[in-house]
N, C-alpha and C positions, 0 to 999 in steps of 0.2 A: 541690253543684249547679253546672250549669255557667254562666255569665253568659252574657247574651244581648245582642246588640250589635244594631239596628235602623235600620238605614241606610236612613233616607225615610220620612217620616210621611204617607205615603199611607193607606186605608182600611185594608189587611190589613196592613200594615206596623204601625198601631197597636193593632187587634185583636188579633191575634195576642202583641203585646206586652205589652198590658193581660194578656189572658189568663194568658201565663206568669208575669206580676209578682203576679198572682192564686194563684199556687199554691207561690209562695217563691220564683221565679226573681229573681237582680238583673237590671235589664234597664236597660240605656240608650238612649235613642232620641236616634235625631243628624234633623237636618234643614238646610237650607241657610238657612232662615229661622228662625230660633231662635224666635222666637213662636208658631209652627206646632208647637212641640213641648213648649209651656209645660203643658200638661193633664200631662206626665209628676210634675209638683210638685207636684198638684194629688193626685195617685193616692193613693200611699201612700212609705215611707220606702224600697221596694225599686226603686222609679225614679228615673232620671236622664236630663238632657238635654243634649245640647247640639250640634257641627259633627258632619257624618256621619264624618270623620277620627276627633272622639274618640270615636266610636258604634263603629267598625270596630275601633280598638285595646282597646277595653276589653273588647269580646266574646269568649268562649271559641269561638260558635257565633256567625255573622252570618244573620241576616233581610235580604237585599237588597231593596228594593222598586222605584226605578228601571226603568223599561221602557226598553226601544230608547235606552238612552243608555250609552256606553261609561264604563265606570269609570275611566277616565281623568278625564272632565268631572265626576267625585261628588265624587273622593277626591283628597288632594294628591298622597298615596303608598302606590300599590298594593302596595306591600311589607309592610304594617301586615296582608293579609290572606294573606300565606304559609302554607302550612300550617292553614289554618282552615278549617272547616265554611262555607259559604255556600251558606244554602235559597233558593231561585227560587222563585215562584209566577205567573211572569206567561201570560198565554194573548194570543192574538191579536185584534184586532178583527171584529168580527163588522158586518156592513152592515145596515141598515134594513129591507134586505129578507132579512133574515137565511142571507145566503150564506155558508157556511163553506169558506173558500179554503179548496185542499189545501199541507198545512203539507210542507215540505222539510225544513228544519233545524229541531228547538229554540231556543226561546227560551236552555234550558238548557245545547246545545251548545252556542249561541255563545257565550255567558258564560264559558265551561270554556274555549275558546278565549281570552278575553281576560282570564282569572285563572288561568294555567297552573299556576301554584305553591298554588294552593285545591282545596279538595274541594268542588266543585258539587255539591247535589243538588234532584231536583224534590220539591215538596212542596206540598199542599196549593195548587193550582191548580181542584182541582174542588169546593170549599168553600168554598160564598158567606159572606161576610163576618156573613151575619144568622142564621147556624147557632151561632155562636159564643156567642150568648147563650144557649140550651140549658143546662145543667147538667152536670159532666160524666156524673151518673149516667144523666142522660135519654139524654145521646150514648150511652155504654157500651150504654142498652138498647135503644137504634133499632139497632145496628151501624153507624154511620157509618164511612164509608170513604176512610180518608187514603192515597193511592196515591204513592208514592216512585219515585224512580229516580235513579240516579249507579254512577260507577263506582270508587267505592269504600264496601267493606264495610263499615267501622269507622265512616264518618259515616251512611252508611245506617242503623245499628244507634243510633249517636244521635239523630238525625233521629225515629227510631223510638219511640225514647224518650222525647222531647217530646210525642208524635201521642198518645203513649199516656196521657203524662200530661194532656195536653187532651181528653181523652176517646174520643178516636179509634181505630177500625179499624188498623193498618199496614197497608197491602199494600206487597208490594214487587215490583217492576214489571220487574226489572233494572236492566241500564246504561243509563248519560244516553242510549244512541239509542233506546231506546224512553220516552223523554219527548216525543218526536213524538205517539204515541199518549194520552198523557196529556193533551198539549196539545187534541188533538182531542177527548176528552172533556171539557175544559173548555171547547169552544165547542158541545158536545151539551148540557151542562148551562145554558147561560145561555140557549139556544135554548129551551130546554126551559123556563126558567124566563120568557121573555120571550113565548111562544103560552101557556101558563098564565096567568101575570098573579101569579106564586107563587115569589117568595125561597127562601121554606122547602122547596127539592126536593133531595134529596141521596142521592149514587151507597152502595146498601147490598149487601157482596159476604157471600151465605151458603155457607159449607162445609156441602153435605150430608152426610147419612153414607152409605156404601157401598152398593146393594140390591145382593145377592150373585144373587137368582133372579132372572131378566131375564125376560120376560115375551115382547118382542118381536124377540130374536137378538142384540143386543150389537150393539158398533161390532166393525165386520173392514174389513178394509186395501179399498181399493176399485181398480179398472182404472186409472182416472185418475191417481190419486196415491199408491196404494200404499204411505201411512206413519199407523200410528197412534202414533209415537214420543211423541208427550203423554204419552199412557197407561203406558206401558213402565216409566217407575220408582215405580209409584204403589205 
């Protein structure tokens, strides 16, 4: 298994952490306040605590938690994260009056911007923190839906393989520029979850199966836009 490095002991930073340390993963969690990360001792013998430096070097795979703050101000030395998997989950603020600004860049582009030499990917951004206590078999049987994105294959595929072993859906979304889209479904969901009054809502993607007899004429290319190219490699 691959070790997990947890840079921020924020809510999903921990969760998340807990979680994998729950299923054999080693996991370390660094935090800037060492006491803030003392429940890792407390766990079991497959956690470890201590500065988010040694959080980041001991990880095979990094959990960044940090929002809006460049890795420069986390880590002493951004070289410790070369080469390495690093998952994003952050989304944007949402206002009071619950207005969801239109999002330009990711959260996850610009991180890829400021970890040039890492594999950024987005992950689990639309999965509230209180889904995690679930089981994984109850997730398995709801389809919960863990939605990915980055621009590389190989961390996507582990990323994947984490989601899965937490009990989760993969979908994969593409490249880091559609973690825009992501993003924006992480500020559908807390919306959603804030006019509800209800934690427990979460994004479920079903694959139908094919109906071959259509009933009402099928999709055909239209005046306007003349592409049904979705369809084309199915």
């Amino acid at each position: 298994m691959k070790k997990i490095g947890i840079v921020g002991t924020g809510n999903m930073g921990r969760v998340i952490g807990l979680a994998l340390a729950n299923k054999g993963y080693e996991v370390f969690f660094g935090a800037r306040d060492l006491s803030k990360a003392k429940f890792a001792s407390e766990f079991d013998n497959q956690t470890k605590s201590g500065t988010n430096q040694q959080a980041a070097a001991f990880g095979d795979i990094i959990y960044y938690s940090p929002r809006d703050i460049h890795p420069k101000k986390v880590l002493d030395n951004l070289s410790v994260l070369d080469g390495k998997i690093v998952i994003e989950s952050g989304n944007w603020d949402i206002s009071d009056q619950l207005d969801a600004e239109e999002i330009k860049i990711s959260k996850t582009e610009i991180l890829q911007q400021q970890l040039p030499n890492s594999k950024v990917v987005k992950a689990f951004n639309t999965i509230l923190q209180e889904v995690f206590e679930y089981s994984i078999k109850d997730l398995k049987s709801y389809n919960i839906a863990c939605f990915i994105a980055s621009d590389f294959l190989d961390a996507k595929s582990e990323v994947s393989d984490l989601s899965s072993d937490l009990g989760f859906t993969t979908i994969d979304c593409g490249t880091v520029k559609q973690a825009v889209l992501l993003e924006q479904m992480g500020s559908l969901i807390r919306i959603l979850v804030r006019v509800n009054k209800n934690p427990w809502l979460s994004f479920s993607l079903t694959d139908l199966p094919e109906i071959k007899d259509l009933h009402f004429g099928g999709r055909t290319a239209s005046a306007l836009h003349g592409k049904t190219e979705y369809l084309e490699n199915r």
